[in-house]
N, C-alpha and C positions, 0 to 999 in steps of 0.2 A: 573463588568468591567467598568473600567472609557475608555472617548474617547483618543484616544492617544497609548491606549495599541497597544503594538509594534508588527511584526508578521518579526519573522528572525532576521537576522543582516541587513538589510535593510530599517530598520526607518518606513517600509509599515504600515499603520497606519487601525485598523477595525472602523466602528463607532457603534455605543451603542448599544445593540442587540435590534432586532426590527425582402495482397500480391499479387507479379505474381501469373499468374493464375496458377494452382494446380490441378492435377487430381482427389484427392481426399482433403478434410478440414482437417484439422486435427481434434481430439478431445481435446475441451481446456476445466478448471475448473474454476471458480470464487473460492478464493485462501483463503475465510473462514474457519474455522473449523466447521463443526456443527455437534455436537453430539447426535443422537436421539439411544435410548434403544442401549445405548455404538456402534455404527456404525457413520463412518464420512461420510460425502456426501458434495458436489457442485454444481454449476452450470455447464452444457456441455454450450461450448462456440465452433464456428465455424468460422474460419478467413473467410471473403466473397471478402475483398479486400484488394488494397493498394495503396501507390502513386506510384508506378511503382520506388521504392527503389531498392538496390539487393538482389537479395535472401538469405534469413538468412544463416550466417557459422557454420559450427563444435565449439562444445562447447569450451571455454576457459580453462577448468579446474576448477569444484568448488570444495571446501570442506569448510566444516562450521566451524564454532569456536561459542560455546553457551555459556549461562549463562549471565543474567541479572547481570550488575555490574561485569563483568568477567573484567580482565587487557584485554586492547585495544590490539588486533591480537591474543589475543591465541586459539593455534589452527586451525588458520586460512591460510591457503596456497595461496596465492594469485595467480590471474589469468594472463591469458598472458599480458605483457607491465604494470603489476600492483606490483610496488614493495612493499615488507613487511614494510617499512619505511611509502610507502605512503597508503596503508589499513591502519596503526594505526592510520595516523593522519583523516584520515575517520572517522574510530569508535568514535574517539576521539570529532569529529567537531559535530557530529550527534546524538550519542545514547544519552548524556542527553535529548532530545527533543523529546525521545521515550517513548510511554507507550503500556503498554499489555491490552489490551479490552477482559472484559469478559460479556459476553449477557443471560441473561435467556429467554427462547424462552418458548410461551405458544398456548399449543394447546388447543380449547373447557372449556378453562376457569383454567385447571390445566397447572402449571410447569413441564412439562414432558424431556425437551431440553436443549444444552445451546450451545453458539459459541462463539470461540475465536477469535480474530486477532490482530490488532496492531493499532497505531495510534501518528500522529506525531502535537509535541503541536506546536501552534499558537500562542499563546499569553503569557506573565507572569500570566495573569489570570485565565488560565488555559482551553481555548478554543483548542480542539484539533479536526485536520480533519482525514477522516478515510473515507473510504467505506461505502455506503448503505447496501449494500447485509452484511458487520457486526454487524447491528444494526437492520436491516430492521424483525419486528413481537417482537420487544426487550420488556419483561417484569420488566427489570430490567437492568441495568448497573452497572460497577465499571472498575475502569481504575485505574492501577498500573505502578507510572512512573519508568521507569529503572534504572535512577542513585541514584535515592530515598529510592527506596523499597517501599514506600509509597502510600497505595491505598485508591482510593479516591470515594465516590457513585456520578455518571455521568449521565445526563439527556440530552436530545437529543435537541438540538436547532432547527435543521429543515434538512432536504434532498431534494437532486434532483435524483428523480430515473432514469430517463433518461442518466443522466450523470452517475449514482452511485458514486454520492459525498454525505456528510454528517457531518456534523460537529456538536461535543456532548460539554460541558462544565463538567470538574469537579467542583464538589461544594465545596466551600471552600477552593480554591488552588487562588496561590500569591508565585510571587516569581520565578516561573519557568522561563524553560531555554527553548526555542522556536528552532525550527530546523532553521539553515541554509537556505537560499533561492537560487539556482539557476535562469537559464534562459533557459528553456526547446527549446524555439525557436533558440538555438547556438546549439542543440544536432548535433551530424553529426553520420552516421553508422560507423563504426569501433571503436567509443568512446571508453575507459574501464570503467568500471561500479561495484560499489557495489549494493548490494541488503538486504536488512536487516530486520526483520521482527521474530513474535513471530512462528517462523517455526511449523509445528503441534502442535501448542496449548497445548507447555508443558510450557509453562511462562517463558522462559527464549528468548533471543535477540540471533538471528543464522544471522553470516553475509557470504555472498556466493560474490562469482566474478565474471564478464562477460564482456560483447560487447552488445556496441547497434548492434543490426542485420538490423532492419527494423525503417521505420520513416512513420507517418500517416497510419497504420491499421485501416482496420475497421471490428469489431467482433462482431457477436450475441450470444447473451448469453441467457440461460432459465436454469430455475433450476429445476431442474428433481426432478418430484414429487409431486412440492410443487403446483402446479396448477398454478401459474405465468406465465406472457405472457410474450413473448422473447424480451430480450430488444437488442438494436443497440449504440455497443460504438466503435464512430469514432477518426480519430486523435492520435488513441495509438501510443507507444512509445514500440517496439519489440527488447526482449534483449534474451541471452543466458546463462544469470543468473539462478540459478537451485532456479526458483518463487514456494514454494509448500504454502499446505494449512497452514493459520493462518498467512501467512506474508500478506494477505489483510490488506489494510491502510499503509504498511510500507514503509520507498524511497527506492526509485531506486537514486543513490547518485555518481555524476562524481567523476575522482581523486582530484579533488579537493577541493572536502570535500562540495561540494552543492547540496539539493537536487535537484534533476530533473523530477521526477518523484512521482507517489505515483501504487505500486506494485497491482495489482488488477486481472491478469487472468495466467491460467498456460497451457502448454497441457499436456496433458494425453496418447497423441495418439501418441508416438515416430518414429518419420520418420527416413529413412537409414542416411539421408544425416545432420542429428540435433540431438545433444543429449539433450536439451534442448530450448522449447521456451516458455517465457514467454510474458506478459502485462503489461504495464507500463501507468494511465492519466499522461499526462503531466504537471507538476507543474502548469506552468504559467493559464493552462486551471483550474487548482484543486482551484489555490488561488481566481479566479477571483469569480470562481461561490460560494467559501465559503463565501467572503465579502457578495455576493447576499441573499445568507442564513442567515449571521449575522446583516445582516440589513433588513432582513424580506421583500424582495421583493417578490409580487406573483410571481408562479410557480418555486420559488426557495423552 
């Protein structure tokens, strides 16, 4: 990657790699796929807080529309205040900038695992950011971008696991097409929202429709099982996009075709009054700390 390489439509430039309170939490997943002896699993995640937002509303209506390379809306039912016109031009602004991450995970020295998610490109050169908990124990990488078909062996540049950010490079790519850039800091609650993402880790691109709910969440997440200490991610971005596993790394994207978000936690634990709540990093927080990562700052 030379200096200059571009990140969005925004000239942003990398340099050279170097809630209310609640009677009970819900139960939320970190939104990976991970497959061990054919079983999926996640992280439990626990809302603890928020900025005193309003309380998440009744789902919007989703229904998905799949296939990787699929014509822009099909299938796809759009959410309240979200017309069919403007989801295409969504798909449309966004999925080239998408790829499908697939992970070999290794236990005690053998391949026994593997997890899916998504990931959206950064650069023409083919830097794309994604999840930690995607990548995180990874034996192996490949990332297949969407409008391509074309999959490519991907190595991991660096992560922040406190954040669960991470950004991997494909090897040998040039040429690509970098996701859109929002401004996470203009979100406001009743937004309308797409969400987009390699839904259960069948390889194809599922886009769903929603509302921002909530603005600055803070969520603890631990992944059950795996012996990991529970991590603390503040500042989320709470929508009613139906977030499931393998859309990890994917945007959360306004109508107006920018991403805003990067998809990261789901619940599990369905309350009376929500038919849906999802987790969203905040772009602006996702870009800043991946420059940190692509320029090889400690503790990034």
């Amino acid at each position: 990657m030379t200096a200059g390489d571009e990140y969005g439509s925004g000239g942003q430039q990398f340099p050279d790699p170097q809630p209310p309170r609640r009677r009970r939490a819900p139960l939320i997943s970190y939104v990976a796929v991970a497959v061990v002896a054919a079983c999926c699993g996640g992280l439990a995640v626990a809302l603890t807080s928020s900025s005193g937002s309003p309380p998440p509303s009744a789902s919007a209506g989703l229904h998905p529309s799949s296939g990787v390379g699929a014509q822009p809306g099909a299938g796809a039912t759009p959410g309240a205040g979200i017309s069919s016109a403007a989801l295409q031009r969504v798909q449309n602004a966004v999925q080239p900038g998408l790829v499908v991450i697939n992970s070999k995970l290794q236990d005690d020295g053998a391949d026994v695992s593997g997890a899916a998610g998504t990931g959206m490109i950064i650069s023409r050169s083919g830097l794309v950011l994604t999840n930690n908990h995607v990548i995180n124990a990874s034996n192996g990488l490949t990332a297949t971008v969407v409008s391509t078909h074309k999959t490519y062996p991907a190595i991991w540049l660096g992560y922040d696991k406190g954040s669960d950010i991470a950004v991997i490079k494909l090897e040998g790519a040039s040429g690509l097409t970098p996701v859109p850039l929002g401004d996470s800091s203009a979100v406001k609650v009743g937004a309308g929202v797409v969400a987009m993402g390699n839904a259960n880790g069948t390889g194809s691109i599922t886009t769903v429709t929603g509302a921002i709910t909530g603005l600055n969440r803070a969520i603890t997440a631990s992944d059950e099982g795996s012996g990991e200490s529970a991590e603390h991610l503040t500042g989320m971005l709470q929508t009613d996009a139906d977030i499931v596993q393998g859309d990890s790394g994917g945007p959360l994207v306004s109508t107006a075709g920018k991403v805003i978000g990067m998809d990261t936690a789901s619940s599990s634990d369905v309350m009376a009054s929500q038919e849906n709540v999802g987790f969203a990093i905040p772009i602006n927080k996702a870009i800043t700390i991946a420059r940190e990562i692509v320029a090889g700052k400690p503790g990034a």
